[in-house]
C-alpha positions as CSV (number, residue, x, y, z in Angstrom):
1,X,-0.8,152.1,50.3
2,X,-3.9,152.5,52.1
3,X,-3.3,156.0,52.4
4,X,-2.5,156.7,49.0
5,X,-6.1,155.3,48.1
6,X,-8.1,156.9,50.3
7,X,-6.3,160.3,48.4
8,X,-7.2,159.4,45.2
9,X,-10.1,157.9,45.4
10,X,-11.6,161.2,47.5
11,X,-10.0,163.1,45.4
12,X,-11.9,161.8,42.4
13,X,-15.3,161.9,44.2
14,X,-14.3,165.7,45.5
15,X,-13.4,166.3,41.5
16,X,-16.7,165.3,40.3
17,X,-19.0,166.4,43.2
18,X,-20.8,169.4,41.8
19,X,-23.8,170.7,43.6
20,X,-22.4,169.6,47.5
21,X,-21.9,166.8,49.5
22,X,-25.3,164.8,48.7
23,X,-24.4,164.9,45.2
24,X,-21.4,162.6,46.1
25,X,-23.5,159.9,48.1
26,X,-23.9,157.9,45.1
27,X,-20.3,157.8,44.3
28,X,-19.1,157.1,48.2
29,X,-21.4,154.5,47.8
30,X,-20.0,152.9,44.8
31,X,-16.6,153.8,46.2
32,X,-16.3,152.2,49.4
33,X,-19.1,149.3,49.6
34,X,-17.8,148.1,46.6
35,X,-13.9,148.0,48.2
36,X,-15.3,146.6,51.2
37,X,-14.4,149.0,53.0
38,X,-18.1,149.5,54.4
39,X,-21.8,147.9,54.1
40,X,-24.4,150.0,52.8
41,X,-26.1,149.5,56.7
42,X,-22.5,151.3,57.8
43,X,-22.4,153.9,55.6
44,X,-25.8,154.8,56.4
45,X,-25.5,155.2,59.7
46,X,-21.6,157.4,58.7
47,X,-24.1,159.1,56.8
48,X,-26.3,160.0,59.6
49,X,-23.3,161.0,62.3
50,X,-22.1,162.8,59.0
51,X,-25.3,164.9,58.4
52,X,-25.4,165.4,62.3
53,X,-21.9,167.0,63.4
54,X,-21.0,170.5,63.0
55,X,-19.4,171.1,59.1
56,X,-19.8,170.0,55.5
57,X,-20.9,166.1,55.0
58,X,-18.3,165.9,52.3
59,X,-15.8,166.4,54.4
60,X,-17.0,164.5,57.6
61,X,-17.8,161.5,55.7
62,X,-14.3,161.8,54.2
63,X,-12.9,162.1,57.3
64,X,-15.1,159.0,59.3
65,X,-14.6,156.7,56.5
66,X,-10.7,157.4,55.9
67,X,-10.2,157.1,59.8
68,X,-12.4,153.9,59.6
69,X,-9.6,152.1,57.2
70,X,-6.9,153.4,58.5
71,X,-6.8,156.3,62.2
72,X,-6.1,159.2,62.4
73,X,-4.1,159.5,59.1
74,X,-6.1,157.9,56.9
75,X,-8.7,160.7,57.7
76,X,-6.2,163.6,57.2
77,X,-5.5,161.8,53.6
78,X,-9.1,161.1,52.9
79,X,-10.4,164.8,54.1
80,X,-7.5,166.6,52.2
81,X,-8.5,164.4,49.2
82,X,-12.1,165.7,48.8
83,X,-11.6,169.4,49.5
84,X,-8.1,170.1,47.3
85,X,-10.0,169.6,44.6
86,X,-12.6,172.0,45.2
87,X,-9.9,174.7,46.6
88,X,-8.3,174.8,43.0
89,X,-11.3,175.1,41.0
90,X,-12.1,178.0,43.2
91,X,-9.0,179.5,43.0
92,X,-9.2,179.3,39.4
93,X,-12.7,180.4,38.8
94,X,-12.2,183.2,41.2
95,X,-9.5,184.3,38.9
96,X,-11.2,184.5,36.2
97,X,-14.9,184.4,37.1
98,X,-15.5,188.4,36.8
99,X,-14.4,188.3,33.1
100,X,-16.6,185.7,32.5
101,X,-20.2,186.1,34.2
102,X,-21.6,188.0,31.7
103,X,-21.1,185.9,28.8
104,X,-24.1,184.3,27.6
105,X,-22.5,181.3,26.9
106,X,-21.2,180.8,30.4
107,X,-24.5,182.0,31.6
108,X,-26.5,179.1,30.1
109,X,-23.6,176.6,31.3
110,X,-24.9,177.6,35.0
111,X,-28.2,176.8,34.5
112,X,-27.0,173.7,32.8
113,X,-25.1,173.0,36.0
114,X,-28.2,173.8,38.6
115,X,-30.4,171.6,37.0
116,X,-27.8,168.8,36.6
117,X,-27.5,169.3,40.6
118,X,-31.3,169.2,41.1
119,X,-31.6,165.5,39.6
120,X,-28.3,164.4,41.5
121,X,-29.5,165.7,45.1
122,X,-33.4,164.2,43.9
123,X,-31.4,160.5,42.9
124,X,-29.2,161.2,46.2
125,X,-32.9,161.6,48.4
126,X,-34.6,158.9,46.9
127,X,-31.2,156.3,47.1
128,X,-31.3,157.4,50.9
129,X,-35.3,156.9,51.6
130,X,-35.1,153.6,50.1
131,X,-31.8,152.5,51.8
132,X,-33.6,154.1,54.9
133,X,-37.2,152.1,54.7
134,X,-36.7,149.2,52.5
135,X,-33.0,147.5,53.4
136,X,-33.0,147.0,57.0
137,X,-29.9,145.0,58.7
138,X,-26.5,144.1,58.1
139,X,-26.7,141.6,55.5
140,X,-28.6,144.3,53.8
141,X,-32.3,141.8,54.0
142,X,-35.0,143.2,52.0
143,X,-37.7,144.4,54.3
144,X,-40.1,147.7,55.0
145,X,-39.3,149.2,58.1
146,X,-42.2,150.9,59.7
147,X,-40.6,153.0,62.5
148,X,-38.2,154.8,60.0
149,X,-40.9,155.8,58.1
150,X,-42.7,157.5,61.3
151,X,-39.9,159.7,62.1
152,X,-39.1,160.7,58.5
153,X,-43.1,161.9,58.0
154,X,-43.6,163.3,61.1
155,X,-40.4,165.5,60.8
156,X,-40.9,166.0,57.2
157,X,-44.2,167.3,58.5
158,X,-42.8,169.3,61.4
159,X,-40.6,171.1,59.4
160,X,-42.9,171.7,56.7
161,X,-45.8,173.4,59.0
162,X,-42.9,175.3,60.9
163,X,-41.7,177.0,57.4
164,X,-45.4,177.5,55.9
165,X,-47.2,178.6,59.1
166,X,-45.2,179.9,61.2
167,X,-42.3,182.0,58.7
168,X,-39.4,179.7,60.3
169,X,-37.1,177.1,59.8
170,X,-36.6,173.9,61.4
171,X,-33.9,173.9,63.8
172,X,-31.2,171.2,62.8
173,X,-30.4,170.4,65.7
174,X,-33.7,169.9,67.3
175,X,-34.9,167.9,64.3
176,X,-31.9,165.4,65.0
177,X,-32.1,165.6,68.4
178,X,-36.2,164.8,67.5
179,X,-35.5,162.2,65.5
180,X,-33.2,160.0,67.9
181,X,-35.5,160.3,71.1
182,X,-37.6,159.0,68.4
183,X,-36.0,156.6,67.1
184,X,-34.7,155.2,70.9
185,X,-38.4,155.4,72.4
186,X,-40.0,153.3,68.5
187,X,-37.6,150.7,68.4
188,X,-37.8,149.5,71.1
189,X,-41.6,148.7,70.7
């Protein structure tokens, strides 16, 4: 039965998650702390091994939390639950999309849909800074923690002057790897 779940309830976050895989944090979260399955500490840090391995977060936090609850299979059913939704509206608007684009009407529906996915990646940023800085623990205590805010600025900066004054972008990878000799090195101060 387990199985079955994970499906269907990835299948209705991968139905509704316009705009990529930060739009769906919100929903994971209501999803799977609410079942139990994880606290919001846990799915944090799934968040964070999510955002640093090699693919789409969609799908790797699909695939950690379904192998979580239940192996190996429970991540197969979890993974093909939030991308077969996707593959069939593709299918289907790349079967029709050319006769379409020009339409006005369809036109103005995109814009609808870019600024829609602007507020739910800005919700999805601000749920995660304040899960990030101001619940600290497992029991999910109320408290401001100091170090995370450190590494977030100073990266946020990094990235920022690397982009404005020097014409490149951050390196992924070397921000993460940044951020957990960081992170090692201020807590344990």
């Amino acid at each position: 039965m387990i199985y079955l779940k994970l499906f269907l309830i990835f299948c209705k976050i991968g139905v509704v998650s316009f705009g990529g895989g930060y739009s769906m944090l919100p929903m994971v979260q209501d999803e799977v702390v609410s079942r139990g399955w994880l606290t919001e500490s846990e799915l944090m840090n799934f968040i964070g091994v999510a955002e640093s391995t090699p693919g789409p977060i969609a799908v790797n936090l699909a695939t950690f939390i379904g192998s979580s609850q239940a192996g190996i299979l429970g991540a197969l059913c979890a993974t093909v639950g939030v991308v077969l939704p996707s593959f069939v509206i593709i299918l289907i608007i790349a079967a029709v999309f050319r006769t379409f684009l020009k339409n006005r009407v369809v036109q103005g529906a995109l814009v609808g849909i870019r600024g829609v996915i602007v507020g739910l990646i800005c919700a999805t940023g601000l749920w995660l800074a304040v899960q990030l800085l101001f619940l600290t623990g497992e029991g999910g205590g109320f408290g401001f923690d100091w170090r995370a805010l450190v590494i977030a600025a100073g990266l946020t900066a990094e990235a920022i002057v690397l982009k404005k004054c020097f014409k490149r972008s951050a390196s992924p990878i070397m921000l993460i790897l940044t951020a957990a000799a960081l992170g090692a090195l201020l807590y344990m101060i």
